[in-house]
Biopython code that builds the backbone (N, CA, C, O; Angstrom):
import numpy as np
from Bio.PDB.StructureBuilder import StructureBuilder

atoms = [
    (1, "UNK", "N", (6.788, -8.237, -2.969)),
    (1, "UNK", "CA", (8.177, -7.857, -2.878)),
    (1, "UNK", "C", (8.357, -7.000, -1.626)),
    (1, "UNK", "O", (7.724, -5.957, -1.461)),
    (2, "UNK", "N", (9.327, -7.525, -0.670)),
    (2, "UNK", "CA", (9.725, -6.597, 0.372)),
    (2, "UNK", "C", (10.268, -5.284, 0.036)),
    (2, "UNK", "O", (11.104, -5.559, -0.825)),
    (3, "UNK", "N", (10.286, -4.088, 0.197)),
    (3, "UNK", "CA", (10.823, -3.085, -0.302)),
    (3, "UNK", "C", (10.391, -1.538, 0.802)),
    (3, "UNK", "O", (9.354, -1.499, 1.463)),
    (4, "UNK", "N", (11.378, -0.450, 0.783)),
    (4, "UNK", "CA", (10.718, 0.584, 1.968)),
    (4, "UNK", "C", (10.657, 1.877, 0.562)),
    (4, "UNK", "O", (11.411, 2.129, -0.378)),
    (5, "UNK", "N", (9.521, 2.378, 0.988)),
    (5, "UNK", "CA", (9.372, 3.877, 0.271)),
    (5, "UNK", "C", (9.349, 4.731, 1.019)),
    (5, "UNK", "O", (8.960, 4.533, 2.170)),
    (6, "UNK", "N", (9.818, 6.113, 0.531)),
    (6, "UNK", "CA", (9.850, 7.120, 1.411)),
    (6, "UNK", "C", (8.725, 7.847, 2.293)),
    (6, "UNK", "O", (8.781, 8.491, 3.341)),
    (7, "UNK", "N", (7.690, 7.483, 1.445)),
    (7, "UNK", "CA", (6.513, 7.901, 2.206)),
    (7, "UNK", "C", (6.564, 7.777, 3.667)),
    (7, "UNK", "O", (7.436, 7.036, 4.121)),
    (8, "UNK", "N", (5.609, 8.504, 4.649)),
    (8, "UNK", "CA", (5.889, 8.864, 5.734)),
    (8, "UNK", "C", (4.064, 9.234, 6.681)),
    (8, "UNK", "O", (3.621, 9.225, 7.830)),
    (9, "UNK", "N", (3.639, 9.477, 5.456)),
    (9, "UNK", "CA", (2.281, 9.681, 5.834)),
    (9, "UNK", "C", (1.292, 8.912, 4.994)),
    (9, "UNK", "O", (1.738, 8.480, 3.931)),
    (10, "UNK", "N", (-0.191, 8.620, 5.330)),
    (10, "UNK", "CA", (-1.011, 7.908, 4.374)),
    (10, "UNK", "C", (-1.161, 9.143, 2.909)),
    (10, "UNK", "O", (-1.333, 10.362, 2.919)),
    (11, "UNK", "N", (-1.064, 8.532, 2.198)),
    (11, "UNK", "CA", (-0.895, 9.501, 0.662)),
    (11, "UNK", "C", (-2.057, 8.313, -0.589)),
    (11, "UNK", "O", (-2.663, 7.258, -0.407)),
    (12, "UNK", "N", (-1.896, 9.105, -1.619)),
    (12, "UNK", "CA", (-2.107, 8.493, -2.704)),
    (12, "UNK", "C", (-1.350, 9.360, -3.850)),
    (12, "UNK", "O", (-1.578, 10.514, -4.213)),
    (13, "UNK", "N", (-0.209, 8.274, -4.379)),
    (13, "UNK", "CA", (0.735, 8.906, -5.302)),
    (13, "UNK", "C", (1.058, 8.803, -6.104)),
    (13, "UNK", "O", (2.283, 8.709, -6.030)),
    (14, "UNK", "N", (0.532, 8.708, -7.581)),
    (14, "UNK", "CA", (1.206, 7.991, -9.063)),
    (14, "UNK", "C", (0.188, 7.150, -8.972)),
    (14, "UNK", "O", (0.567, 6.824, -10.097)),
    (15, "UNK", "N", (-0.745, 6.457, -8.754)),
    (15, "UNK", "CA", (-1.968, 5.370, -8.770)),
    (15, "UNK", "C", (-1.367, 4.648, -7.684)),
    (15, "UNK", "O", (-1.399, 3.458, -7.999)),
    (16, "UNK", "N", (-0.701, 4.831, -6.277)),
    (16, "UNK", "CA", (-0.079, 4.159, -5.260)),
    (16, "UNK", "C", (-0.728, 4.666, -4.498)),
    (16, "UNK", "O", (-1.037, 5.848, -4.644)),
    (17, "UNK", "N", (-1.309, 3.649, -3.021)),
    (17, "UNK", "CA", (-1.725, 3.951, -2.227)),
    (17, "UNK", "C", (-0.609, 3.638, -1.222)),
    (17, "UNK", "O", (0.058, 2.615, -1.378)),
    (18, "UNK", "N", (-0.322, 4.664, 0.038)),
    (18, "UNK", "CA", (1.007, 4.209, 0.757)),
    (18, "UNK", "C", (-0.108, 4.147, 2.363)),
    (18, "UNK", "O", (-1.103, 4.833, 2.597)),
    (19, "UNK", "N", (0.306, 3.458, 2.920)),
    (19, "UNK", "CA", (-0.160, 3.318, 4.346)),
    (19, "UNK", "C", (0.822, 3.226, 5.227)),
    (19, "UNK", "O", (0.711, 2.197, 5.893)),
    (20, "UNK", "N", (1.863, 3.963, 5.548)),
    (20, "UNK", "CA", (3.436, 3.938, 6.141)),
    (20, "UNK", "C", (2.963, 4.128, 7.975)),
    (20, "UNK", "O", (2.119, 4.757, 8.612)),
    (21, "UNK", "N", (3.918, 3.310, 8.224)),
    (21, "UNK", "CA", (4.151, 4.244, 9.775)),
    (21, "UNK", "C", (5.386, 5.348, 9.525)),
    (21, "UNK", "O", (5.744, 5.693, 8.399)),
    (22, "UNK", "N", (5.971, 5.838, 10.764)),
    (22, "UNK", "CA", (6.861, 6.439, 10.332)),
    (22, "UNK", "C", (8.268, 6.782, 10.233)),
    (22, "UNK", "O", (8.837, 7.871, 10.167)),
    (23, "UNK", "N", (8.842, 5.148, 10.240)),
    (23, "UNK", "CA", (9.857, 4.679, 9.015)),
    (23, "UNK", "C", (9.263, 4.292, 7.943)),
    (23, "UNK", "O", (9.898, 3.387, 7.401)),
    (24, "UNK", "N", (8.121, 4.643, 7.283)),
    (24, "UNK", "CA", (7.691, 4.282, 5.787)),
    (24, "UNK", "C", (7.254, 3.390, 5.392)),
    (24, "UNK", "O", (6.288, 3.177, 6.125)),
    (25, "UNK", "N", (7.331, 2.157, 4.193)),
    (25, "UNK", "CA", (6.225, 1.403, 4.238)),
    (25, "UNK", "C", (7.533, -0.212, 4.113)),
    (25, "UNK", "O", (8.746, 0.000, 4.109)),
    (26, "UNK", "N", (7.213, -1.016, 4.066)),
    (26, "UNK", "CA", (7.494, -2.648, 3.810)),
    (26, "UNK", "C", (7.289, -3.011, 2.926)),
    (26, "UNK", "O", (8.145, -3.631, 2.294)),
    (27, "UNK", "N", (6.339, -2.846, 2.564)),
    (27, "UNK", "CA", (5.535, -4.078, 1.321)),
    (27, "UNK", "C", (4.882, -3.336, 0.192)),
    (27, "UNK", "O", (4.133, -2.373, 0.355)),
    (28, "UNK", "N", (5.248, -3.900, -1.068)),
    (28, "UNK", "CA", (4.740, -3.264, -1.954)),
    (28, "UNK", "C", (3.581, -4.238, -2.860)),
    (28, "UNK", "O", (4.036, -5.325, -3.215)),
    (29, "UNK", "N", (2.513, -4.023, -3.155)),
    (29, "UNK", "CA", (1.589, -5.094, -3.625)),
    (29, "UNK", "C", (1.164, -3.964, -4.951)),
    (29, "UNK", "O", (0.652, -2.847, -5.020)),
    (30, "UNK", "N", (1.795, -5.146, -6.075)),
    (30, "UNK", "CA", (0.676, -5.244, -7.349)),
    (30, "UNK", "C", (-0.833, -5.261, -7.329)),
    (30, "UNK", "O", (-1.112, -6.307, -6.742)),
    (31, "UNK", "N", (-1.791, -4.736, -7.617)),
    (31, "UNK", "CA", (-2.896, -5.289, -7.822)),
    (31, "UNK", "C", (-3.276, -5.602, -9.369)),
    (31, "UNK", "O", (-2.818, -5.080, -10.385)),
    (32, "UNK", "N", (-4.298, -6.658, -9.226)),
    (32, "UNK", "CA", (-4.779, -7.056, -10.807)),
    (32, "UNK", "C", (-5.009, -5.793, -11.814)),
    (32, "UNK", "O", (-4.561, -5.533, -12.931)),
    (33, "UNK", "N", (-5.838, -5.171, -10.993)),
    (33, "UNK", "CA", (-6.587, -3.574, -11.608)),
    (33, "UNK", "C", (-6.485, -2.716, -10.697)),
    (33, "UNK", "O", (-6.103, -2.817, -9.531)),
    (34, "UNK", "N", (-6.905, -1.731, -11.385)),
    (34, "UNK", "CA", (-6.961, -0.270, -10.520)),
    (34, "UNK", "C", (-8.465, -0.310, -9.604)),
    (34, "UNK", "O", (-9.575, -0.664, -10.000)),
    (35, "UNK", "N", (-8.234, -0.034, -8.851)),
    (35, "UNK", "CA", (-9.703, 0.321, -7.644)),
    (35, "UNK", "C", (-9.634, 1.792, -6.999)),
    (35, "UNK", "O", (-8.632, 2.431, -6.679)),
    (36, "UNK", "N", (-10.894, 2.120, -6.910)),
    (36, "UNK", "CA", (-10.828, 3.501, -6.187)),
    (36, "UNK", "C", (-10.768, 3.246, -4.592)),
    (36, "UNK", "O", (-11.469, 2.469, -3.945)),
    (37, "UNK", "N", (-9.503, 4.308, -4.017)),
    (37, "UNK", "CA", (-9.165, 4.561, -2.454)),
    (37, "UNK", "C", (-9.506, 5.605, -2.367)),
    (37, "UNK", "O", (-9.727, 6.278, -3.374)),
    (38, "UNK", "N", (-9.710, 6.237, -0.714)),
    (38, "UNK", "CA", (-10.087, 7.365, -0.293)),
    (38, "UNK", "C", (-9.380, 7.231, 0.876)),
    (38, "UNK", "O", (-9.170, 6.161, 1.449)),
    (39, "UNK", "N", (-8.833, 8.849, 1.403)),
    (39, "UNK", "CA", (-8.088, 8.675, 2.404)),
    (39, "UNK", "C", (-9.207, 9.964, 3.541)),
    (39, "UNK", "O", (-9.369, 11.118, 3.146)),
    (40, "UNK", "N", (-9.682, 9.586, 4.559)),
    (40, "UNK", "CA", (-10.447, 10.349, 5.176)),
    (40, "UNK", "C", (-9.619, 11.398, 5.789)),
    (40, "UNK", "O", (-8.411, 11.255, 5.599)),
    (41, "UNK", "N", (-9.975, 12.401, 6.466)),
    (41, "UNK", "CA", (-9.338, 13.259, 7.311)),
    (41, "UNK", "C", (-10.622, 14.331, 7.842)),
    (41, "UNK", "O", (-11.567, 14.817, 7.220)),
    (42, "UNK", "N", (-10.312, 14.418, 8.872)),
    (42, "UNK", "CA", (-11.361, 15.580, 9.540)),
    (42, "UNK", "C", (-11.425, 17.169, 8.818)),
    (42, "UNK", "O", (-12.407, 17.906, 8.902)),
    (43, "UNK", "N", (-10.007, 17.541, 8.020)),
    (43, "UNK", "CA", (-10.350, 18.151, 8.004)),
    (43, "UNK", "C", (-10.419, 18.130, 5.788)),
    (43, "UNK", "O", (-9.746, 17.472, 4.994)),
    (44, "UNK", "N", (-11.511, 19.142, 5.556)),
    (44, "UNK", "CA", (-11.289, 18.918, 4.141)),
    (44, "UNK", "C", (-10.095, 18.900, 3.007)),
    (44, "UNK", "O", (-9.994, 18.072, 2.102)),
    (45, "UNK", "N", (-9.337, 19.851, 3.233)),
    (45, "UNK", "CA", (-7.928, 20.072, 2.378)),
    (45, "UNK", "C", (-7.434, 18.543, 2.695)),
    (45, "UNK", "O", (-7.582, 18.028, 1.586)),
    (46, "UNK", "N", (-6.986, 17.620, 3.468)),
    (46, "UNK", "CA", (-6.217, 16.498, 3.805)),
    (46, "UNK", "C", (-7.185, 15.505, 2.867)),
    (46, "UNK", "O", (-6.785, 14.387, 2.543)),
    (47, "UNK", "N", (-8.095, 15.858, 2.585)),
    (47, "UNK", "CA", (-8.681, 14.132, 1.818)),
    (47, "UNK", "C", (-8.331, 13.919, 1.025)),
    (47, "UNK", "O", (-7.812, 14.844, 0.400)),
    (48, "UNK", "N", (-8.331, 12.556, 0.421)),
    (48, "UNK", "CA", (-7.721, 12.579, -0.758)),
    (48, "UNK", "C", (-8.209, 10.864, -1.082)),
    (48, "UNK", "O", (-8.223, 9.935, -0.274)),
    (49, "UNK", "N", (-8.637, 10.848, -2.747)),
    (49, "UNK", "CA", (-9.284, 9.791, -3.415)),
    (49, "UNK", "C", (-8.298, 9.532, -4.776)),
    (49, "UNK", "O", (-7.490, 10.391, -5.126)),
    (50, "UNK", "N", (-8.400, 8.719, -5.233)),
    (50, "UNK", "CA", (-8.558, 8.189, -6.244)),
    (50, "UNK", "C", (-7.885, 6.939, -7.070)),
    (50, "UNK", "O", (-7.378, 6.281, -6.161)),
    (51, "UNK", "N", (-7.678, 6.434, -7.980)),
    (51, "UNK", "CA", (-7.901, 5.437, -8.893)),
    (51, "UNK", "C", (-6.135, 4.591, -8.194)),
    (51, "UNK", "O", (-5.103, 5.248, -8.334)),
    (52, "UNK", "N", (-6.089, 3.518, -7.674)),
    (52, "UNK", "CA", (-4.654, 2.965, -7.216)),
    (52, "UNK", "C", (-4.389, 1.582, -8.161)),
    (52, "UNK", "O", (-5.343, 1.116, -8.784)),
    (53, "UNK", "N", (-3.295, 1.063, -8.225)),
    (53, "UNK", "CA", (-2.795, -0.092, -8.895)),
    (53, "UNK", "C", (-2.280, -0.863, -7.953)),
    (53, "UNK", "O", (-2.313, -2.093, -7.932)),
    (54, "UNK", "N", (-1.611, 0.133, -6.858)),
    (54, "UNK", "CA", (-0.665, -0.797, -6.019)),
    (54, "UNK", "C", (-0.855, -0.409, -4.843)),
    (54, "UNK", "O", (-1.550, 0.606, -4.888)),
    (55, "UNK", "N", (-0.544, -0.749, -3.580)),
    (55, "UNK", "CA", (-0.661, -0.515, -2.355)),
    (55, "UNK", "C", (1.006, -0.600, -1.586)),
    (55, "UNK", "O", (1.695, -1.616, -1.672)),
    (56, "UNK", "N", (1.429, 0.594, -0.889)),
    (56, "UNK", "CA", (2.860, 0.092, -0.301)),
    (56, "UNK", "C", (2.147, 0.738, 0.960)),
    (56, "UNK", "O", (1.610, 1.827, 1.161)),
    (57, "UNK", "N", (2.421, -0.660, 1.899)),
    (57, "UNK", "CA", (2.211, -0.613, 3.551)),
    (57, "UNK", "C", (2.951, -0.716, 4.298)),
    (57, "UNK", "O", (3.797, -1.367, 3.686)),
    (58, "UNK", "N", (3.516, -0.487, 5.716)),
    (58, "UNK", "CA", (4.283, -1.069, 6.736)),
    (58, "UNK", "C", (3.663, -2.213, 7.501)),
    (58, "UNK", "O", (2.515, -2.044, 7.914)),
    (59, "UNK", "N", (4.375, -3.539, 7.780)),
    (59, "UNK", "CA", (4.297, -4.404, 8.466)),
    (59, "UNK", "C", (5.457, -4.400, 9.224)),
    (59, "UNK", "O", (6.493, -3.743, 9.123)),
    (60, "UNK", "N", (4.990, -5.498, 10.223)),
    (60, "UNK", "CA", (5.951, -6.160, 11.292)),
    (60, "UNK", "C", (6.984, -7.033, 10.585)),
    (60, "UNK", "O", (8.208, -6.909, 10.604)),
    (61, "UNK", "N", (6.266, -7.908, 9.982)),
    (61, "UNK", "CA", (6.815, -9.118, 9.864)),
    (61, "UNK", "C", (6.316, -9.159, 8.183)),
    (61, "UNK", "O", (5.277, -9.747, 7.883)),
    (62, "UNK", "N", (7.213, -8.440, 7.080)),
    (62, "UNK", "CA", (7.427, -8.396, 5.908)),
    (62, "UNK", "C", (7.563, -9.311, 5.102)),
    (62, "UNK", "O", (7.026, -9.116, 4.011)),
    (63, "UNK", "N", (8.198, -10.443, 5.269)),
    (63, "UNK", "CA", (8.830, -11.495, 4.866)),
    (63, "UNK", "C", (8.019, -12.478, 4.789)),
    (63, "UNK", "O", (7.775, -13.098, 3.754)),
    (64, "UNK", "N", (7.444, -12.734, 6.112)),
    (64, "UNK", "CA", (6.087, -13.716, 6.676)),
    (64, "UNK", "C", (5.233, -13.163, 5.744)),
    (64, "UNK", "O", (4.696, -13.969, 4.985)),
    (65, "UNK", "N", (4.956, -11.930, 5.599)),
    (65, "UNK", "CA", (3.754, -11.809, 4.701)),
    (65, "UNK", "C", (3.775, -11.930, 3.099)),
    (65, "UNK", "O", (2.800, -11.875, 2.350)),
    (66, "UNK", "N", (4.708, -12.055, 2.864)),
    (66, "UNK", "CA", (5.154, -12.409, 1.098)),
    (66, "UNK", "C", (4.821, -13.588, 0.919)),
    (66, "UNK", "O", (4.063, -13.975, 0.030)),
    (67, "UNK", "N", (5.612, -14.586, 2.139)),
    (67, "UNK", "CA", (5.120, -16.071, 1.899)),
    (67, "UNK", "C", (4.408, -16.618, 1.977)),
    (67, "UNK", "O", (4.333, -17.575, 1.207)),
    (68, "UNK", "N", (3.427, -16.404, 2.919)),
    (68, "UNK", "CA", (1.816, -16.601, 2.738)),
    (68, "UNK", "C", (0.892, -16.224, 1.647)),
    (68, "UNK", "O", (-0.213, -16.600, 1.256)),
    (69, "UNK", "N", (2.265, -14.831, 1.112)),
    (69, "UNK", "CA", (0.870, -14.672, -0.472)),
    (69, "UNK", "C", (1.210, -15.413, -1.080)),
    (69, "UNK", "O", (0.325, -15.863, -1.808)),
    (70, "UNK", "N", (2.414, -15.968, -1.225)),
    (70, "UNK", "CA", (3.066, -16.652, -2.687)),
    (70, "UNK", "C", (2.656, -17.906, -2.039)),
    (70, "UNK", "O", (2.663, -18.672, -3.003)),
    (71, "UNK", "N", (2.180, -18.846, -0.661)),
    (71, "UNK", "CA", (1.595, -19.842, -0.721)),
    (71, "UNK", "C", (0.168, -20.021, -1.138)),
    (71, "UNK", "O", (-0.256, -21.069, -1.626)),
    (72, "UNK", "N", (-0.644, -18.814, -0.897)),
    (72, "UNK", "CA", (-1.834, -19.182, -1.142)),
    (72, "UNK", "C", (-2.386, -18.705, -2.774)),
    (72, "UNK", "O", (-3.486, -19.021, -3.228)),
    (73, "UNK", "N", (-1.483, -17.991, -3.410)),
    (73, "UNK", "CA", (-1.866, -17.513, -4.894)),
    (73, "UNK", "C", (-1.954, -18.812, -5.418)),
    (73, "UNK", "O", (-1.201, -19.757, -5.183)),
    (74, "UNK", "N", (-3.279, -18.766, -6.400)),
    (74, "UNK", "CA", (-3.776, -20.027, -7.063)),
    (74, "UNK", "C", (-2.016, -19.899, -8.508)),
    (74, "UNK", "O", (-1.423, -18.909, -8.935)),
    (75, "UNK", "N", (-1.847, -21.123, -8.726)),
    (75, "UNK", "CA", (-1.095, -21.411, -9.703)),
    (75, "UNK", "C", (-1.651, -21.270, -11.392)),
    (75, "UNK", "O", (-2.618, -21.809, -11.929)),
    (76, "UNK", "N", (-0.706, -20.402, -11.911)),
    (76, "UNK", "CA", (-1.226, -20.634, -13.181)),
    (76, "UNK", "C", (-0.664, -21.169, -14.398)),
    (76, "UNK", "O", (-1.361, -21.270, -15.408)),
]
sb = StructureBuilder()
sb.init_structure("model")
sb.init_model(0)
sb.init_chain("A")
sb.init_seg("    ")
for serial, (resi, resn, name, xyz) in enumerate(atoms, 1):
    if name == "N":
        sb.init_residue(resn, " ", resi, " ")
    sb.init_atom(name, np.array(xyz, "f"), 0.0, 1.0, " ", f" {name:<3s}", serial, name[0])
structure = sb.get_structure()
C-alpha cells in the first residue's frame, strides 16, 4: 500500500521499522512475522533494536514498487 508516515528519521516504532528520507516514508509493507531489526549509530544512546512486523520506507517510484510485488506474490 502506498501511504506517507510522519516519521522523519530511521526509528523503530510500535513493531514498525521506518527508513524515511526527509519527507518521510512511501511504502508501507506487511510482513508474514515479526523479525528482529537493529538500527546502528556511532553513538550508543541512538541505537536501537527490536522485534518489527512491518517496514515503512521512502521510494522514488512508489507505485512501480507495489506492482511488482503484487506481480510477483505467488497466488493463493
Amino acid at each position: 500500500m502506498v501511504r506517507r508516515f510522519s516519521e522523519t528519521t530511521p526509528a523503530i516504532r510500535d513493531g514498525r521499522l521506518f527508513l524515511p528520507n526527509a519527507n518521510g516514508t512511501s511504502v508501507d509493507i506487511t510482513l508474514r512475522g515479526r523479525v528482529d531489526a537493529q538500527l546502528p549509530a556511532l553513538i550508543p544512546k541512538y541505537r536501537q533494536a527490536g522485534a518489527v512486523g512491518q517496514v515503512s520506507l521512502c521510494l522514488d517510484h512508489p507505485a512501480d514498487f507495489v506492482a511488482l510485488i503484487k506481480a510477483e506474490a505467488p497466488r493463493t
